[in-house]
PATIVEX-462951 format. One record per residue (C-alpha): residue in three letters; x, y, z. Coordinates in pm, whole numbers, padded with zeros to 5 digits, always signed. Example, Ala and Ser with C-alpha at 12.3 -4.5 7.8 and 13.67 -1.06 7.14 Angstrom:
BEGIN
ALA+01230-00450+00780;SER+01367-00106+00714;
***
This chain:
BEGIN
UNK-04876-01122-04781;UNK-04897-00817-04566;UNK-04650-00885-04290;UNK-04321-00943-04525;UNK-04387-00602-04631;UNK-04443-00468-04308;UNK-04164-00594-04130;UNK-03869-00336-04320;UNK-04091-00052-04255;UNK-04099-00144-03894;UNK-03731-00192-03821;UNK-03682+00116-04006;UNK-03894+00280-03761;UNK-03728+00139-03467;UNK-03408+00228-03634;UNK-03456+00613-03600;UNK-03686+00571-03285;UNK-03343+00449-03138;UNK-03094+00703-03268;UNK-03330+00961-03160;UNK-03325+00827-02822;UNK-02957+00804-02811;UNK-02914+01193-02896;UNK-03165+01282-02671;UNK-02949+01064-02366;UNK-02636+01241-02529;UNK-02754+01578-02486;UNK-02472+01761-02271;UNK-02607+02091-02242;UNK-02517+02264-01958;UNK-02785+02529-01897;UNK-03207+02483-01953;UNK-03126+02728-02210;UNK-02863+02541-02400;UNK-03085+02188-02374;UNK-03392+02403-02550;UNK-03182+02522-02778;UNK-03033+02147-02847;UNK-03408+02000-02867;UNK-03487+02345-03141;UNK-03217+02216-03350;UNK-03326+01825-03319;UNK-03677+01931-03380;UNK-03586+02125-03696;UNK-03395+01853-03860;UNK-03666+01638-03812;UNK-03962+01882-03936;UNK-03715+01923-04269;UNK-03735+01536-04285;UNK-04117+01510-04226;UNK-04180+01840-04538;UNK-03926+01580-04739;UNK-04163+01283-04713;UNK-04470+01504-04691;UNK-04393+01625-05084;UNK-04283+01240-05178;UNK-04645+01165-05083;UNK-04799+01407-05267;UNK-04616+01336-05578;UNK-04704+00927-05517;UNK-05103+01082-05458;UNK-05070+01212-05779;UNK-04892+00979-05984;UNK-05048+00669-05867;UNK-05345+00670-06012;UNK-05230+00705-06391;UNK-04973+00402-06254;UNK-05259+00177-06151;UNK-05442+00289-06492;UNK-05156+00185-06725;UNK-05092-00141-06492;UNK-05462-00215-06546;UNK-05421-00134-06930;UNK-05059-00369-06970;UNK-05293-00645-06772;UNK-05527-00667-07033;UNK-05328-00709-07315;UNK-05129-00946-07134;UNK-05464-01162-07096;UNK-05520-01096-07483;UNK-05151-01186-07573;UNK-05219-01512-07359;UNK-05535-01585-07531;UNK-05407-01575-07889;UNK-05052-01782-07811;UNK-05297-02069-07658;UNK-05494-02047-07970;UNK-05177-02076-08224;UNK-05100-02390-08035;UNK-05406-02530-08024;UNK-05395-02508-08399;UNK-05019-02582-08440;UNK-05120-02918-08253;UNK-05427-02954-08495;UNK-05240-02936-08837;UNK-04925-03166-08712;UNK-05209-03409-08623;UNK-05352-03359-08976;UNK-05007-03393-09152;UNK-04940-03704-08976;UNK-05297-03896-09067;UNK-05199-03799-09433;UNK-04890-03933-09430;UNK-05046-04244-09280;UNK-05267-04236-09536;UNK-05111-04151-09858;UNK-04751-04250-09832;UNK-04651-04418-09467;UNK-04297-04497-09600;UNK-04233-04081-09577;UNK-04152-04117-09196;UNK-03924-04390-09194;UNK-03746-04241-09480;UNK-03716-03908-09295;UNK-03618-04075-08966;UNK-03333-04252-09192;UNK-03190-03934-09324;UNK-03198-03747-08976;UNK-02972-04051-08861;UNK-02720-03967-09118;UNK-02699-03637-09089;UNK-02675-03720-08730;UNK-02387-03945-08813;UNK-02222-03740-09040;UNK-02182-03453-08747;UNK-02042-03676-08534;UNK-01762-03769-08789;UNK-01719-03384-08860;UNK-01658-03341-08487;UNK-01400-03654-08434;UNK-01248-03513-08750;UNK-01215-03186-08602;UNK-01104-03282-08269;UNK-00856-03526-08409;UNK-00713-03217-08653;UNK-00677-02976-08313;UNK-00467-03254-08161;UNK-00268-03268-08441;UNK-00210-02917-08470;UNK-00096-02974-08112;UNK+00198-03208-08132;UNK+00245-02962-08448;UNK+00283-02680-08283;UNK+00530-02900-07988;UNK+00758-03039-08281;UNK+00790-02673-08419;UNK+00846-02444-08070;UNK+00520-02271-08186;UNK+00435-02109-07843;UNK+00105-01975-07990;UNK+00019-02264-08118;UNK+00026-02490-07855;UNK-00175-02267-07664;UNK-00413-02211-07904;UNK-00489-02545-08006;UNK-00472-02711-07632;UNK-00712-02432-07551;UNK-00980-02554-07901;UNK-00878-02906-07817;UNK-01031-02927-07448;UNK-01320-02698-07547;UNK-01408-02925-07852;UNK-01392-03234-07656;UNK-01563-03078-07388;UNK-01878-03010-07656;UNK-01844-03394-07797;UNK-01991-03528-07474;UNK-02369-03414-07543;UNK-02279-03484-07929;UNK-02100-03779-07940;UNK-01987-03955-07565;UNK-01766-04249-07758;UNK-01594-04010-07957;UNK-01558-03757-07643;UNK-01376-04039-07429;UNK-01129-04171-07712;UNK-00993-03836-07817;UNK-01042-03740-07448;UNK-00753-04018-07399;UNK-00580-03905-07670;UNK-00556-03534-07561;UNK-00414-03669-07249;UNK-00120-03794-07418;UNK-00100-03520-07594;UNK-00064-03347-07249;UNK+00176-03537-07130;UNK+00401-03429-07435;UNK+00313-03085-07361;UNK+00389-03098-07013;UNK+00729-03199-07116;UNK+00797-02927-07382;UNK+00660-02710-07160;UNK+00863-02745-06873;UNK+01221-02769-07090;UNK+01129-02453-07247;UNK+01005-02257-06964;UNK+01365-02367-06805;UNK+01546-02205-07082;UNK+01337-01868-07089;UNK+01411-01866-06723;UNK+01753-01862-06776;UNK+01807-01664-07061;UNK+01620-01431-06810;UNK+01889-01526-06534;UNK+01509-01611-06332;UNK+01523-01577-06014;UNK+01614-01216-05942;UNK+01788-01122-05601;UNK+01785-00730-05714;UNK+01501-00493-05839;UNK+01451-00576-06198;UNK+01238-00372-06489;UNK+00988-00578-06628;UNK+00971-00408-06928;UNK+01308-00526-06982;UNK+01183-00870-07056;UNK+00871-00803-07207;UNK+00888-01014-07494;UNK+01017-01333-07268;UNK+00719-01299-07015;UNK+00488-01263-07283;UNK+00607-01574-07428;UNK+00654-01744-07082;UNK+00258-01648-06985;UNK+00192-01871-07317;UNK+00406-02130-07185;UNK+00273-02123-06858;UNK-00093-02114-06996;UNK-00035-02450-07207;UNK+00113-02626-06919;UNK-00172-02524-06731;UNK-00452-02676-06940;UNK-00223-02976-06982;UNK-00172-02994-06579;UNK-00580-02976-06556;UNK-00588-03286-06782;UNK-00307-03460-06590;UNK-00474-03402-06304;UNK-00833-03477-06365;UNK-00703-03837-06482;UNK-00467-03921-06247;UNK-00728-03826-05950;UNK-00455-03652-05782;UNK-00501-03469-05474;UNK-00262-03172-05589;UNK-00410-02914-05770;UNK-00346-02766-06110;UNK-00258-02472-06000;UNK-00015-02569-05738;UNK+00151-02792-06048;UNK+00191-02543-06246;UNK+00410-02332-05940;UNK+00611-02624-05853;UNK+00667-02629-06238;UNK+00829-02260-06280;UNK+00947-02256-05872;UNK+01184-02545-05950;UNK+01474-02335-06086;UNK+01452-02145-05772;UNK+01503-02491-05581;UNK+01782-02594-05773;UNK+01920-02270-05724;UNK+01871-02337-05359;UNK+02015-02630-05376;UNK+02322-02516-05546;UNK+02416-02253-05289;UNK+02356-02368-05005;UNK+02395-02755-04998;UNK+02736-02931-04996;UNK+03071-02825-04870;UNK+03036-02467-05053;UNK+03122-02166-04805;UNK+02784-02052-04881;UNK+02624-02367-04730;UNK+02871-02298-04400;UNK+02642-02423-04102;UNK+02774-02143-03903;UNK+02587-01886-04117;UNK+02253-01932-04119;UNK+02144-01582-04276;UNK+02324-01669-04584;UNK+02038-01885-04686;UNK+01764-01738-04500;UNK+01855-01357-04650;UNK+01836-01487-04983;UNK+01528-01600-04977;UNK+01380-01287-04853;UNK+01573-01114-05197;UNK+01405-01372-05388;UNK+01049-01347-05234;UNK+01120-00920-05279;UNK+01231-00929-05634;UNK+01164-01273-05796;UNK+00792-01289-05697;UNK+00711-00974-05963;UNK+00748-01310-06227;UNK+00487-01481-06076;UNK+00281-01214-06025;UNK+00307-01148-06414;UNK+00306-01473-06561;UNK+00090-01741-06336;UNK-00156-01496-06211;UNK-00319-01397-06511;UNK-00350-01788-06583;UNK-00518-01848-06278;UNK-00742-01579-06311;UNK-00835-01662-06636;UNK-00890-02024-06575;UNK-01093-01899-06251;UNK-00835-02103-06047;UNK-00951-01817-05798;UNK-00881-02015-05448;UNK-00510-02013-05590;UNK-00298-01705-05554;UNK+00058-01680-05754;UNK+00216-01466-05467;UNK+00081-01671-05144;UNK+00249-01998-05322;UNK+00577-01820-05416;UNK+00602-01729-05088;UNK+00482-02046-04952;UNK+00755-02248-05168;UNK+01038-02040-05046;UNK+00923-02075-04691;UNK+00913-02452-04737;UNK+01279-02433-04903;UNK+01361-02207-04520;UNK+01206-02519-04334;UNK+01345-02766-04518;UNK+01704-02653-04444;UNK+01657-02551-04107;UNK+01589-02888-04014;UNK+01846-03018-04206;UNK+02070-02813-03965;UNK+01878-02913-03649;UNK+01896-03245-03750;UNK+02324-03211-03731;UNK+02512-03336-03468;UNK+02738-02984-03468;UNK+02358-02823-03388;UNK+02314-03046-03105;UNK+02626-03012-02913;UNK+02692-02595-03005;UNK+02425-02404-02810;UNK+02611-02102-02982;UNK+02491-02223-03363;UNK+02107-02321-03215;UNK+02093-01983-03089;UNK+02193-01810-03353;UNK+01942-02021-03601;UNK+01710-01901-03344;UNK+01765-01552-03431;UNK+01787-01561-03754;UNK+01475-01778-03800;UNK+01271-01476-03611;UNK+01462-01219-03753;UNK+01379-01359-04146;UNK+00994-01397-03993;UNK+01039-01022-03913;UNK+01154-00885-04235;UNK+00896-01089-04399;UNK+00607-00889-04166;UNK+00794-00577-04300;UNK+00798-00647-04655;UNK+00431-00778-04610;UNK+00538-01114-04762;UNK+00218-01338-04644;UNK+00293-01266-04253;UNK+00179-01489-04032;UNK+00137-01781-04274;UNK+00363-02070-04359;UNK+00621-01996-04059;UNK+00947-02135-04083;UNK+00946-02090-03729;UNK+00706-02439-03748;UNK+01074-02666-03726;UNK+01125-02517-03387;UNK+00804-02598-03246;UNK+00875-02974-03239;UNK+00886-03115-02855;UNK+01264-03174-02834;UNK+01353-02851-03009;UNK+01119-02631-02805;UNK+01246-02767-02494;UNK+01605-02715-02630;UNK+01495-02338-02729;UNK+01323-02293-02364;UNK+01642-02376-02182;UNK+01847-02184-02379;UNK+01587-01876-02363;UNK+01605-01890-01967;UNK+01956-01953-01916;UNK+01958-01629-02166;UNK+01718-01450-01954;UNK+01924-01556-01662;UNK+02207-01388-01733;UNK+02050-01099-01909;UNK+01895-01014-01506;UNK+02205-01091-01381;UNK+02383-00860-01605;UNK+02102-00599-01546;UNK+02145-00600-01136;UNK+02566-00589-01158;UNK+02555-00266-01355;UNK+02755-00020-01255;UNK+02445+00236-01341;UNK+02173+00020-01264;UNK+02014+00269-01021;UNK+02068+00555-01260;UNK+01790+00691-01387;UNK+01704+00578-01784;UNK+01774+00927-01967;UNK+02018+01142-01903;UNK+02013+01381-01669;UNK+01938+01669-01939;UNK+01564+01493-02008;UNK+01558+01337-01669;UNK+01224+01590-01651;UNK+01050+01446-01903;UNK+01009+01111-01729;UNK+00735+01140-01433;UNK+00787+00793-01335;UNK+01208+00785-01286;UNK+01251+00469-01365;UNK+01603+00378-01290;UNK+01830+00188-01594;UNK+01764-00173-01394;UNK+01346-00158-01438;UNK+01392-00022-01776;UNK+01629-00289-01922;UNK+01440-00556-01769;UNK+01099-00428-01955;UNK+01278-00401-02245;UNK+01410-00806-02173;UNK+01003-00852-02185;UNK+00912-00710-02480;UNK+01219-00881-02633;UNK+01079-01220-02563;UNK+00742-01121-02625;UNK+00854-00996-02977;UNK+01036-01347-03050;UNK+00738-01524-02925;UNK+00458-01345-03168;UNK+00541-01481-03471;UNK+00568-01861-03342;UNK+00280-02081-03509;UNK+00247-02314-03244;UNK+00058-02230-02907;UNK+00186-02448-02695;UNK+00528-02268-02756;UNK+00315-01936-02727;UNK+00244-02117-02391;UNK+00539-02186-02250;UNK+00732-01794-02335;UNK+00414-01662-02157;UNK+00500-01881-01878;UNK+00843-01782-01903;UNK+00813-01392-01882;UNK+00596-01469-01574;UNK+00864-01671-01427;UNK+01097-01363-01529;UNK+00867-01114-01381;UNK+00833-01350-01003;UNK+01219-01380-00984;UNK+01271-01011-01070;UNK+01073-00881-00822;UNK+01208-01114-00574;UNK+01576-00998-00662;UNK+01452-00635-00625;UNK+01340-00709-00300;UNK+01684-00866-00162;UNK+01853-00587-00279;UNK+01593-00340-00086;UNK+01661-00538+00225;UNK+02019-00473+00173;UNK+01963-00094+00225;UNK+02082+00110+00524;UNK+01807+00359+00561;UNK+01513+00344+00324;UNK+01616+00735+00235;UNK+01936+00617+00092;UNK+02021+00437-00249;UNK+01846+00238-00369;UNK+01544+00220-00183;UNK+01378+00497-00308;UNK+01501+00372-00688;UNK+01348+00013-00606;UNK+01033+00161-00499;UNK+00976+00364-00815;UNK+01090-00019-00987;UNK+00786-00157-00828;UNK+00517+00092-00915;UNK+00667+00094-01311;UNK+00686-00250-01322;UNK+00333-00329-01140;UNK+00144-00059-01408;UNK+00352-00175-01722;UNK+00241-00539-01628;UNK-00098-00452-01557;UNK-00148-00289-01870;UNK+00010-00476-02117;UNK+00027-00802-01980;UNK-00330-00877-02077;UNK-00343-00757-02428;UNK+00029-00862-02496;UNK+00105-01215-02313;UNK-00261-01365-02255;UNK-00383-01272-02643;UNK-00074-01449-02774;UNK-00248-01783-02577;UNK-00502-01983-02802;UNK-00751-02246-02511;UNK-00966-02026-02309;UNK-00869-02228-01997;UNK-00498-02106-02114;UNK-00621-01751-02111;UNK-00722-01748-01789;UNK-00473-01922-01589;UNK-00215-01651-01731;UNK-00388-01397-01698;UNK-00501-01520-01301;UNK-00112-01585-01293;UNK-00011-01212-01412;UNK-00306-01091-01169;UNK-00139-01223-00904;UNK+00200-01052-00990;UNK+00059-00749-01010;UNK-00065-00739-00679;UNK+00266-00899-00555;UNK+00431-00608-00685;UNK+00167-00358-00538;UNK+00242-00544-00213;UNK+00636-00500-00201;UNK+00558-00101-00317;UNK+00301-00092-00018;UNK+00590-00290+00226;UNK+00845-00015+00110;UNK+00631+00280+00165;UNK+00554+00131+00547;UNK+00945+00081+00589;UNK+00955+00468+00465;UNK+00678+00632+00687;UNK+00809+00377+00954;UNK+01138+00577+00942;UNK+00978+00895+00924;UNK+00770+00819+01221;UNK+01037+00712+01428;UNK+01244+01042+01332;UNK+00955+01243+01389;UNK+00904+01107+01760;UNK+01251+01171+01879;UNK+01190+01511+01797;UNK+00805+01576+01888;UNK+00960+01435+02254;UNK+01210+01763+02304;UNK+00941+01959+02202;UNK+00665+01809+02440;UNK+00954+01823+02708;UNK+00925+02276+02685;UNK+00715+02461+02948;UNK+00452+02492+02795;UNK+00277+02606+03123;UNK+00480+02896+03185;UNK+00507+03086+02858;UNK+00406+03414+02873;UNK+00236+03636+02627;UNK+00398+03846+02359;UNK+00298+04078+02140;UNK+00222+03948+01806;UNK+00506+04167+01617;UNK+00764+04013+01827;UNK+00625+03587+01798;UNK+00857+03346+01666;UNK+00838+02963+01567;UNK+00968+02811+01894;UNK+01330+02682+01892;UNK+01233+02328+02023;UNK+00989+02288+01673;UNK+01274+02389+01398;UNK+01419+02046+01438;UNK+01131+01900+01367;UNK+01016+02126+01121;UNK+01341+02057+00936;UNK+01305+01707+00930;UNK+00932+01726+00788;UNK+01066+01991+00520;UNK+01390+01769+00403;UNK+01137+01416+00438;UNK+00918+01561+00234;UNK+01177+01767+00004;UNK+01371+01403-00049;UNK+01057+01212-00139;UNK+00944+01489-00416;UNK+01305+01464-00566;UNK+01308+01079-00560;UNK+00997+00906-00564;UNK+00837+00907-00938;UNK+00514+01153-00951;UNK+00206+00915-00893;UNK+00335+00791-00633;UNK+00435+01149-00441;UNK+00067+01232-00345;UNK+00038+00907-00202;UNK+00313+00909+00001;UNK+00286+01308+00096;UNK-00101+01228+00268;UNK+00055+00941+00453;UNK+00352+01189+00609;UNK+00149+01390+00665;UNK-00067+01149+00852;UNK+00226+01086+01049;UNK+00314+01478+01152;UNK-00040+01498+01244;UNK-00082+01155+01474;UNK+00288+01248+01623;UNK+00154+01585+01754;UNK-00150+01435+01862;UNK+00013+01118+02034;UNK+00315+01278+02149;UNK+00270+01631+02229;UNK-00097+01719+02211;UNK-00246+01505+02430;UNK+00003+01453+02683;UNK+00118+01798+02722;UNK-00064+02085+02969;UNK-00085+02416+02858;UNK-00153+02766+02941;UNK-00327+02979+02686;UNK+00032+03117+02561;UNK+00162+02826+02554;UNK-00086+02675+02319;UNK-00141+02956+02160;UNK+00197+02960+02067;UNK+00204+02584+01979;UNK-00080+02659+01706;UNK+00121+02960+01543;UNK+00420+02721+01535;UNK+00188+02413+01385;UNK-00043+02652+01206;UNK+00199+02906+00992;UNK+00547+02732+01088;UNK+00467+02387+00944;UNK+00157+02499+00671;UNK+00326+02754+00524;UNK+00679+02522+00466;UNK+00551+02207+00419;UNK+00239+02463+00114;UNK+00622+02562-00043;UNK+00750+02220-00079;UNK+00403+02077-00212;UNK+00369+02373-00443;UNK+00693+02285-00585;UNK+00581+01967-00639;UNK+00302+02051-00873;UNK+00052+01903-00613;UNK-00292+01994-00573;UNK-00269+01918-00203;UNK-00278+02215+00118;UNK-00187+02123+00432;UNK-00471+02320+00609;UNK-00684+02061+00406;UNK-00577+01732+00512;UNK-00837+01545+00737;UNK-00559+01465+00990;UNK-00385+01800+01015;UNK-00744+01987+01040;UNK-00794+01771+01333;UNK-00476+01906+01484;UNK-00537+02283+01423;UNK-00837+02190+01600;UNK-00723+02062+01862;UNK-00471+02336+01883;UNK-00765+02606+01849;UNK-00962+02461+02090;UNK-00616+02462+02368;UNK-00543+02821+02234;UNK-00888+02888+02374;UNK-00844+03249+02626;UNK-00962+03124+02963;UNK-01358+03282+02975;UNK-01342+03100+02632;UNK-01278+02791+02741;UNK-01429+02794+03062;UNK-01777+02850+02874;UNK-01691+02610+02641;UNK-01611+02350+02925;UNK-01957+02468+03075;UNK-02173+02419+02710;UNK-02039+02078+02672;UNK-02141+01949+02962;UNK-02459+02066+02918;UNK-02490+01956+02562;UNK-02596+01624+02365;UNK-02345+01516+02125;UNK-02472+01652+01859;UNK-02549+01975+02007;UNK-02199+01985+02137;UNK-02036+01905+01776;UNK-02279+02176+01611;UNK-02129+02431+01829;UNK-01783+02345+01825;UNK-01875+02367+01428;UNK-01946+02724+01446;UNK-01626+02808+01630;UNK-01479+02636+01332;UNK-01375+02384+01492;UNK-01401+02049+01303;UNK-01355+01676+01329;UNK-01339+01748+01739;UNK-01626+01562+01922;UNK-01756+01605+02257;UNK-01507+01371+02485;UNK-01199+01502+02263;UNK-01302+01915+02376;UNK-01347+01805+02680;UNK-01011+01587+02705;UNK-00853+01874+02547;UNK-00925+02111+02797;UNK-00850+01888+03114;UNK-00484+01989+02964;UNK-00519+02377+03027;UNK-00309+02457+03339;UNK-00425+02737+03420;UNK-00793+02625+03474;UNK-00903+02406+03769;UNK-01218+02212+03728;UNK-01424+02028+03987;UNK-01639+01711+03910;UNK-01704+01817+03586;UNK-01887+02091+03639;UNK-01805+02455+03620;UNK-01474+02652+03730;UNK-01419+02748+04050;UNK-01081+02898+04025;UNK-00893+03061+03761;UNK-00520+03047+03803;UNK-00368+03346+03669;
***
């Protein structure tokens, strides 16, 4: 008995053991003193918790023993109360035992006589209840043969509750007039449903406007009688027929019908509002309906469900259903034509119109997502039909979107061109839009399979896009001229819109698991396709650069760089032989800020200047021999010529990247500082390497702030000075001046 009780208090325990131990991981104090003064205020809240159940206790200390008293106290006179009830029976049993022996005794005819008259008066109640049951179903065809609305109701409503009581009274009599209030049903069925049709249209029922109910108050007060007779005769109907349909959904049929006939009316036959050309005609009015005519079932059938506890059964959800079914019903009517068949223009526009009614319905919060009419296009022949004409749509659409005349403009206007870090051209940004377009008329569809087949479809899209963008790049002269640079910003849109929405867009509109994963190892693969061609068009870019860069690192590498002589270092100038260079770094890297989209800059500015640095290293550096001068003069030119320009176009970029702290181009400066070296300098350098481990040798090049230079590469390095001679590797032994 113990352990039920326990078992609350425990997880109640474990409860606050665990939130504790959340807030304590949670703590994000910066400073010992902030934790402490975190753990004070957690330690306070919980002492004023433990003083709050300290004082419950004491109150329960004190008040439980005058509880236990008065529970001992109602205890006993329970026992007592017990005691004296078994004792009246006992002697209730005793005296009907005594009455009976003298009865037996004195007159034995008493019992039979007494058993005689309870049979009468047993009989006589069951005649007052068939006479009252057959009076109610009088009063019932009554109240049909005089229009009296409250009458009917009232007396269908005594009539099924009195025959309901007859079966524990009198079973015979409960079955015959049982029978006979189904006829009587059946009659009222009748009257019902030719009265409720002339309310309806003294109403002018269904509404395609607003209407004020209070306007008809007295007809829907007399029309939730109506319906509430016809629903108790329905439930009769019903229960003796053993039809599958319910009462309730009777009963709708019953008052929906004028809105079928309506229907009908309009748009069946050769009328111009039944022109197959004009889908919406029908399809609009059925949304008016379903907005306006619905506040009648609302008022009338509702309340008759409800009160009959019909509660699986909702008024709105089967007006709304019934008018769908009237949609479907049409729609494949028109399907079903042989001027649908052969006019691609009419099936698409159904098409349309079919989503578009499905959208207003999601607007005007109409049941969405239940009882599609979008169902009579998910049939195999008509999906395939709907496919086709989707991709030759599609098709053209790309086509369309690659022959602009502004395709490679960028998507705003040049006034809020700065608002968009990404500049995605007018091409990428139509063809997203083309996406979400199909994804938008594929979302409502109820069928997964046809779910299936769009998803396939925008990957199809998405493959053949990227393939087009890439002929186009290909077409380019130079990857710096339009539209390479445009294309490239395509890719990196296009791969992170795809990533991002492709997997809670296009694979959670797919139903099977296995479906789910194939798309979403299909749209995984596209991604990284994209990412790919991006990746190919950078390489074509820095491939450029690089070969741009080399024609001009050769003049440079071509000067004397053995025979400059010193200046002073008011008078130094960037060398003539680097401006070219210079300038072609500066407008590279000036062109790439001003066309590439913003993630993407960063990326492309390390890789540049990747390039600049392996150029001077390749191409000048380490082919090159220097004097002191002369490499002192290459570092001023490499080391506040190309910094400080290439620190102006990155700070106008909004970059958090400095030349000085790029891997590659702190090798150079290096390099450069190790070249720039005066000859004692390097001569004791040359002497401390060779004499040095590795380490050693990198530890002191370290504090001469020189970094990312090993060993071999100092010693390479200065094998380029010219003006010192060097014999086996060991120390100078002649300084050329």
């Amino acid at each position: 008995m113990s352990s039920p009780q326990k078992a609350p208090r425990e997880s109640s325990e474990n409860d606050e053991l665990d939130r504790l131990r959340f807030r304590l991981r949670t703590l994000t104090a910066s400073s010992p003193e902030e934790l402490f003064r975190e753990l004070g205020m957690i330690r306070a809240e919980y002492d004023a918790k433990a003083a709050v159940v300290e004082e419950q206790l004491a109150v329960l200390e004190e008040e439980l023993p005058v509880i236990g008293e008065r529970l001992r106290q109602r205890k006993k006179e329970m026992k007592k109360i017990k005691t004296d009830v078994l004792a009246q029976r006992a002697d209730y049993k005793l005296h009907v035992k005594k009455v009976h022996e003298f009865a037996a005794e004195h007159c034995p005819d008493v019992i039979d006589r007494l058993s005689s008259i309870n049979e009468k008066l047993a009989r006589i109640d069951q005649l007052k209840c068939k006479e009252r049951a057959a009076e109610l179903i009088d009063n019932c065809s009554l109240a049909i043969s005089t229009s009296d609305v409250q009458g009917v109701l009232y007396s269908m409503e005594a009539a099924i509750k009195h025959v309901q009581e007859m079966n524990e009274m009198c079973p015979d009599g409960a079955a015959v007039y049982g029978n006979r209030l189904t006829e009587v049903a059946s009659n009222v069925e009748s009257w019902a449903n030719k009265r409720l049709k002339q309310v309806l249209e003294s109403i002018m029922w269904p509404w395609s406007d607003a209407q004020d109910e209070r306007a008809y108050k007295a007809e829907i007060d007399e029309l939730a009688k109506i319906t509430g007779a016809l629903y108790l005769a329905l439930t009769l109907i019903v229960e003796d027929d053993d039809d599958t349909t319910s009462a309730a959904d009777r009963l709708s049929t019953a008052v929906f019908d004028r809105v079928g006939t309506r229907f009908r009316f309009h748009f069946y036959g050769s009328r111009k509002t039944a022109d197959p050309a004009h889908p919406e005609f029908f399809l609009r009015q059925l949304i008016l309906w379903m907005r306006h005519s619905i506040l009648l079932f609302s008022l009338v059938i509702q309340p008759v469900l409800e009160k009959n506890k019909a509660a699986s059964a909702s008024a709105h959800d089967s007006f709304v259903r019934m008018c769908c079914e009237l949609g479907k019903e049409k729609a494949c009517s028109l399907l079903d034509s042989a001027e649908y068949k052969q006019n691609v223009t009419l099936f698409s526009t159904l098409i349309d119109e079919l989503i578009a009614f499905e959208e207003q319905r999601d607007d005007w919060e109409l049941c969405p997502g239940q009882f599609s009419v979008l169902e009579v296009m998910c049939s195999d022949d008509v999906r395939m039909r709907w496919l086709k004409v989707e991709n030759i749509a599609c098709s053209a659409r790309v086509d369309d979107i690659l022959c602009s005349a502004t395709r490679w403009n960028h998507r705003f206007v040049e006034t809020f061109a700065d608002v968009d870090p990404l500049l995605v051209c007018e091409a990428a940004d139509a063809f997203v839009s083309l996406l979400l377009c199909l994804r938008l008329r594929a979302k409502p569809l109820p069928c997964g399979v046809t779910r299936k087949m769009f998803v396939d479809l925008q990957v199809i899209l998405i493959d053949d896009f990227r393939s087009r963008l890439v002929q186009v790049a290909n077409q380019a002269e130079s990857p710096w001229e339009t539209p390479f640079s445009q294309i490239m910003n395509a890719m990196w849109y296009l791969e992170k819109s795809i990533d991002e929405w492709g997997e809670a867009e296009l694979v959670a509109a797919l139903e099977e698991e296995g479906e789910r994963e194939d798309a979403r190892g299909r749209l995984a693969e596209s991604v990284k396709m994209y990412k790919h061609v991006w990746e190919a068009m950078a390489g074509d870019v820095i491939g450029s650069f690089r070969s741009q860069l080399r024609t001009f690192a050769a003049n440079y590498a071509n000067q004397n760089w053995r025979g400059v002589t010193r200046l002073r270092s008011g008078d130094r100038e960037i060398s003539a032989a680097f401006c070219p260079l210079l300038l072609r770094v500066r407008t590279a890297l000036s062109d790439t800020a001003a066309k590439m989209c913003a993630p993407a800059v960063v990326i492309l500015f390390r890789r540049m200047l990747d390039v600049v640095a392996e150029i001077l290293m390749e191409h000048v550096i380490t082919l090159v021999h220097f004097n002191a001068e002369g490499a002192d003069q290459m570092s001023f030119d490499v080391g506040v010529g190309l910094v400080s320009v290439v620190n102006s176009v990155l700070e106008r970029t909004e970059t958090t990247m400095r030349v000085e702290h790029e891997r590659e181009m702190v090798k150079v400066l290096s390099c450069l500082r190790v070249l720039s070296l005066s000859v004692p300098n390097a001569m004791l350098l040359q002497e401390e390497m060779h004499a040095s481990g590795d380490d050693e040798a990198e530890e002191k090049l370290m504090a001469m702030k020189i970094h990312l230079v090993d060993k071999e590469l100092a010693l390479t390095l200065l094998k380029r000075r010219s003006d010192i001679k060097l014999e086996g590797g060991r120390g100078p032994v002649k300084i050329g001046l």
